[in-house]
FIDO-628751 format. One record per residue (C-alpha): residue number from 0; residue in three letters; y negated, z, x negated. Coordinates in pm, 1 decimal, decimal comma, always signed. Layout:
residues N
gufi: NUM; zanu: ALA; Y: Y; Z: Z; X: X
...
end
This chain:
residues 135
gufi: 0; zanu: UNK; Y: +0,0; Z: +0,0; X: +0,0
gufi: 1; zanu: UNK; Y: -348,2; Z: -70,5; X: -147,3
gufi: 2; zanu: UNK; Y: -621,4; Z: +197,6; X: -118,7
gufi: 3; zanu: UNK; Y: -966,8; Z: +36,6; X: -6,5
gufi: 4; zanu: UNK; Y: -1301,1; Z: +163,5; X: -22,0
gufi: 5; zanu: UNK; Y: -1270,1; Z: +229,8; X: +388,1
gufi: 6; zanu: UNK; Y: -1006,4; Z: +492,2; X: +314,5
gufi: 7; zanu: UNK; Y: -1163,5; Z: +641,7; X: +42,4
gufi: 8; zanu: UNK; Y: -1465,0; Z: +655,9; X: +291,2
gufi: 9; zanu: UNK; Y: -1295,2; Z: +807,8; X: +535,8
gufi: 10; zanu: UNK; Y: -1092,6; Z: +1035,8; X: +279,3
gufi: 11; zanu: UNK; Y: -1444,0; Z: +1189,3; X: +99,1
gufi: 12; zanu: UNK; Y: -1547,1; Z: +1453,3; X: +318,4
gufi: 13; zanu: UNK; Y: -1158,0; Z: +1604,1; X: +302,3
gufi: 14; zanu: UNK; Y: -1204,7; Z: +1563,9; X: -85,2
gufi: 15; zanu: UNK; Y: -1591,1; Z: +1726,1; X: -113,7
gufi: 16; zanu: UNK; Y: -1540,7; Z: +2019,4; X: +85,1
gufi: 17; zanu: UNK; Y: -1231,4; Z: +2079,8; X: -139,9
gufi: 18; zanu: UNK; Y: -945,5; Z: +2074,7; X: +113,3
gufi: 19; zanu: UNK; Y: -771,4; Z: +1797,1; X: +41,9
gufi: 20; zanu: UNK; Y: -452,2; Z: +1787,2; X: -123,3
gufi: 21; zanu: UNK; Y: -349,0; Z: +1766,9; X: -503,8
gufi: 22; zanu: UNK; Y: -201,5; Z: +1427,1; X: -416,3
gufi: 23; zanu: UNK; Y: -513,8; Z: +1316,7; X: -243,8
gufi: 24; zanu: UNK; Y: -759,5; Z: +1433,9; X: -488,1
gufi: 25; zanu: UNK; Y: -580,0; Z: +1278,3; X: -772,7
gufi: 26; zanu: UNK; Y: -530,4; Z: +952,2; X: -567,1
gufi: 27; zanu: UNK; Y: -964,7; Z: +912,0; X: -481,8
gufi: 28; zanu: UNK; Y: -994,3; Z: +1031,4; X: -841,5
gufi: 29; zanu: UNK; Y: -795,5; Z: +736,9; X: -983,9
gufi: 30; zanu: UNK; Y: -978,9; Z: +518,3; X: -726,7
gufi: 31; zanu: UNK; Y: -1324,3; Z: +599,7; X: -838,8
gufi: 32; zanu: UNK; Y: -1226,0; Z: +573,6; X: -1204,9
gufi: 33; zanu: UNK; Y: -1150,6; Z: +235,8; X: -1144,4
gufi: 34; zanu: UNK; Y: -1491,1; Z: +108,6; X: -920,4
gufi: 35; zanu: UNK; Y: -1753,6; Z: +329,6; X: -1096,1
gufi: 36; zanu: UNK; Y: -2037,0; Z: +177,6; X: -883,8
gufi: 37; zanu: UNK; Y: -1847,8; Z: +256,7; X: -543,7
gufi: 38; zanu: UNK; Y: -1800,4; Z: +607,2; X: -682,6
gufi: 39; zanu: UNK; Y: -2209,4; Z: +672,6; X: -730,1
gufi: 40; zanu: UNK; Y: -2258,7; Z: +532,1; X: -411,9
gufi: 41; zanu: UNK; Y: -2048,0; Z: +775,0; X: -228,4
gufi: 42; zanu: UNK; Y: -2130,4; Z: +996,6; X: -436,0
gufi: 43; zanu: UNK; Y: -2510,1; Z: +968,2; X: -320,7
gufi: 44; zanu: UNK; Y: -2473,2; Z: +866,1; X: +2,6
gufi: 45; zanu: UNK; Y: -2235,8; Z: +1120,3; X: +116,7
gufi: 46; zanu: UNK; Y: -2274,3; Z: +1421,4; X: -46,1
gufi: 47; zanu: UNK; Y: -2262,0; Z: +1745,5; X: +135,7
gufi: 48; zanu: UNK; Y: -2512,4; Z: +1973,4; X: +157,5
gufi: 49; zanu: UNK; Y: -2388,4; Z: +2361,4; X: +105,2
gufi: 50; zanu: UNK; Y: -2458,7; Z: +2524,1; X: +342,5
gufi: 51; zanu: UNK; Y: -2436,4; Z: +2946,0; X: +311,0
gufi: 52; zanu: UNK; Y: -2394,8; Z: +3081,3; X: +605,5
gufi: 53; zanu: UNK; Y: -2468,8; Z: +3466,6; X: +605,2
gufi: 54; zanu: UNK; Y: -2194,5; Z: +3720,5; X: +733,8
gufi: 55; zanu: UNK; Y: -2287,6; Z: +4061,1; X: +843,6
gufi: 56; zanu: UNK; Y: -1996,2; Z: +4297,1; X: +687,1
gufi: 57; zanu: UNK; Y: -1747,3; Z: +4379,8; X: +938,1
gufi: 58; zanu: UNK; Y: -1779,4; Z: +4066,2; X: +1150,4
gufi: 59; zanu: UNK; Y: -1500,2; Z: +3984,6; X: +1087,3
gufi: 60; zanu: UNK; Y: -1307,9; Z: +4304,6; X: +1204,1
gufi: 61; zanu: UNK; Y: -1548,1; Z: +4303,6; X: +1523,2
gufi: 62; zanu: UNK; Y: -1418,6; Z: +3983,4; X: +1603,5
gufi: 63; zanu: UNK; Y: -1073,5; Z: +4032,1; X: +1579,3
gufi: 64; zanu: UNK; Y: -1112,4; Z: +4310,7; X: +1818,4
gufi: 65; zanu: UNK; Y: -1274,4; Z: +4205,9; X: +2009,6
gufi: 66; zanu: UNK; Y: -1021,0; Z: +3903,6; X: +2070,6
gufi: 67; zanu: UNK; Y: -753,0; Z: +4135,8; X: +2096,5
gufi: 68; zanu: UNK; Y: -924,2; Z: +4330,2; X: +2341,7
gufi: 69; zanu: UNK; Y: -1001,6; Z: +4043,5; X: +2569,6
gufi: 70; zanu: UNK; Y: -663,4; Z: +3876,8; X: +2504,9
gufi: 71; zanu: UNK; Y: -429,7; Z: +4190,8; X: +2594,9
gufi: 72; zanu: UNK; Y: -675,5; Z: +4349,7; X: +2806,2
gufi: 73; zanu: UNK; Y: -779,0; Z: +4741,1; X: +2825,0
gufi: 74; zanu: UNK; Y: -487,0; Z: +5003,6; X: +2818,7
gufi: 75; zanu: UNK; Y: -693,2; Z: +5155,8; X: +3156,6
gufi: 76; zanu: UNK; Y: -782,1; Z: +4849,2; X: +3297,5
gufi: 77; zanu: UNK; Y: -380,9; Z: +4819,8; X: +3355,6
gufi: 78; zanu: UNK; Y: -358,5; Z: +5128,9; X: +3488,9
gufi: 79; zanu: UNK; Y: -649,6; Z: +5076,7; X: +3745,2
gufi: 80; zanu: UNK; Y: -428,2; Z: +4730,4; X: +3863,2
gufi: 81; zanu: UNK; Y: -119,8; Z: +4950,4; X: +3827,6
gufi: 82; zanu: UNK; Y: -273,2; Z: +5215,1; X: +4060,5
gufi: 83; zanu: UNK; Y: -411,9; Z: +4916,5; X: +4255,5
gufi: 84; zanu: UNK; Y: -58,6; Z: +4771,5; X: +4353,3
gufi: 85; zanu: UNK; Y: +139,7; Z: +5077,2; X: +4393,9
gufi: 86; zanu: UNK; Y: -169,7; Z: +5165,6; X: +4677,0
gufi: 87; zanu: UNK; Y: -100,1; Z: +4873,8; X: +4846,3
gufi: 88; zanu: UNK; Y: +221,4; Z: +4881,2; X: +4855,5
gufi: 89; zanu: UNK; Y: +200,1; Z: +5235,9; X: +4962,1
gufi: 90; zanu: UNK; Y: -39,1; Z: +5157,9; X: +5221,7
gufi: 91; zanu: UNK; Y: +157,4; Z: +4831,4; X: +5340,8
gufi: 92; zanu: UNK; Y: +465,4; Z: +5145,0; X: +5395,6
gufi: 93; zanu: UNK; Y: +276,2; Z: +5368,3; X: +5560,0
gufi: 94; zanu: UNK; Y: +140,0; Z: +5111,1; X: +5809,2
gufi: 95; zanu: UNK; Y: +457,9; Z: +4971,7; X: +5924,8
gufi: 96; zanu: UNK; Y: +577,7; Z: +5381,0; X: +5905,2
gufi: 97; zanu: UNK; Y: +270,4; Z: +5499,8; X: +6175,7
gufi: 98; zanu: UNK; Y: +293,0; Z: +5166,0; X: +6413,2
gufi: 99; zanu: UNK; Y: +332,5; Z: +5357,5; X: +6697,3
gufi: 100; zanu: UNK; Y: +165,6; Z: +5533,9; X: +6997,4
gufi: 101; zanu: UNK; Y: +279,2; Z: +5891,5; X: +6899,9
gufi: 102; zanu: UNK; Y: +162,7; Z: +5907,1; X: +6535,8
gufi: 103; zanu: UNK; Y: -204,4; Z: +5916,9; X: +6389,7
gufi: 104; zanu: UNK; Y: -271,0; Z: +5632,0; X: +6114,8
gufi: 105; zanu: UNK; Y: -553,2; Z: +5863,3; X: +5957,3
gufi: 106; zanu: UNK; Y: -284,1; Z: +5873,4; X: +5685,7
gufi: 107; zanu: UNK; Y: -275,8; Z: +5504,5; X: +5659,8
gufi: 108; zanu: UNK; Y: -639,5; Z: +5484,9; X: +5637,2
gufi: 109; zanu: UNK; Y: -664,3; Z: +5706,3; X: +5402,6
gufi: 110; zanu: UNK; Y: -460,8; Z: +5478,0; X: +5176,7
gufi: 111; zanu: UNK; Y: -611,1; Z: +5199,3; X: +5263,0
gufi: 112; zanu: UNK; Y: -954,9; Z: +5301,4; X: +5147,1
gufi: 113; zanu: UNK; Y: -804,8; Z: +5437,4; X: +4789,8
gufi: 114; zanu: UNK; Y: -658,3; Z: +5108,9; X: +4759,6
gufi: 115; zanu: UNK; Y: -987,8; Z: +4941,7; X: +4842,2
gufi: 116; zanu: UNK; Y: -1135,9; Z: +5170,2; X: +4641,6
gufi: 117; zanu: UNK; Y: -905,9; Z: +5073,3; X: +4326,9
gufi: 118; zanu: UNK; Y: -870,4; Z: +4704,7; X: +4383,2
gufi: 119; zanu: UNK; Y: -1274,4; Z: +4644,4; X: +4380,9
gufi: 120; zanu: UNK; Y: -1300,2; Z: +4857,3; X: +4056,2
gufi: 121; zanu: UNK; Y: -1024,8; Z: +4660,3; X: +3900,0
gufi: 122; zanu: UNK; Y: -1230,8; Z: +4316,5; X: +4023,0
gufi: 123; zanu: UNK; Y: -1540,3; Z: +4418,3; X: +3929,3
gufi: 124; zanu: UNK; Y: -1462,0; Z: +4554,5; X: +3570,4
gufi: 125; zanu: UNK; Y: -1261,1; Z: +4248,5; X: +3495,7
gufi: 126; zanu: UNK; Y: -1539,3; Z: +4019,8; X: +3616,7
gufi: 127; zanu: UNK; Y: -1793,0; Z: +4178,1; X: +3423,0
gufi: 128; zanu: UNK; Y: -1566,0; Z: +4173,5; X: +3157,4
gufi: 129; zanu: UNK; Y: -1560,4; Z: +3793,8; X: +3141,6
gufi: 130; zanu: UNK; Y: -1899,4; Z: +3766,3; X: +3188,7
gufi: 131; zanu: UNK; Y: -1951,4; Z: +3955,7; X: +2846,7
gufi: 132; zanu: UNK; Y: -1665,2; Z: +3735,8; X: +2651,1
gufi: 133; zanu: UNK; Y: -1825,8; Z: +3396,8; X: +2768,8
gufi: 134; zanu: UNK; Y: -2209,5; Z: +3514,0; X: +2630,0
end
């Protein structure tokens, strides 16, 4: 296969930044040695400007995280959807339990609020939560 300017083109910007392989490097090297003038053209006309890009210490950490956090979620965020389903399922029992005329569903109701209760503080704390990970 011969190597033309075009690939060496399109290989440069793997070989400036220093990522490209030991294969690579050695093959653009070889090219260059051999077309001089191609190799101070691209060496002018493409050249990368460095760019430093300042890192406050621990960003890094704070990142990772923070990823983690919003990947596996809050420990007691579980537990409010935990709490969340075993209401409703509680309250779904107790309904069916107190369909009658000779009990009282204040029971019932009771659960039904709790579970209320829990399900819009798990929906609100995760939506707020996703808010924050998407600024």
């Amino acid at each position: 296969m011969k190597i033309t300017r075009d690939v060496v083109s399109d290989l440069w910007p793997v070989y400036e930044a220093g990522e490209a392989s030991a294969d690579t490097r050695a093959l653009i090297d070889e090219f260059l040695a051999g077309d001089p003038e191609f190799a101070s053209t691209l060496r002018g006309r493409f050249a990368m400007p460095g760019v430093a890009v300042p890192v406050p210490p621990g960003a890094e950490t704070r990142a990772l995280k923070r990823t983690r956090d919003l990947v596996r979620g809050n420990a007691w965020l579980r537990a409010i959807r935990l709490v969340a389903l075993v209401m409703t399922a509680l309250t779904i029992k107790r309904v069916i339990e107190s369909t009658s005329w000779t009990t009282s569903p204040g029971v019932a109701i009771g659960d039904a609020i709790i579970t209320l209760a829990a399900w819009s503080i798990y929906i609100g704390w995760v939506a707020r939560e996703r808010r924050r990970a998407l600024r």
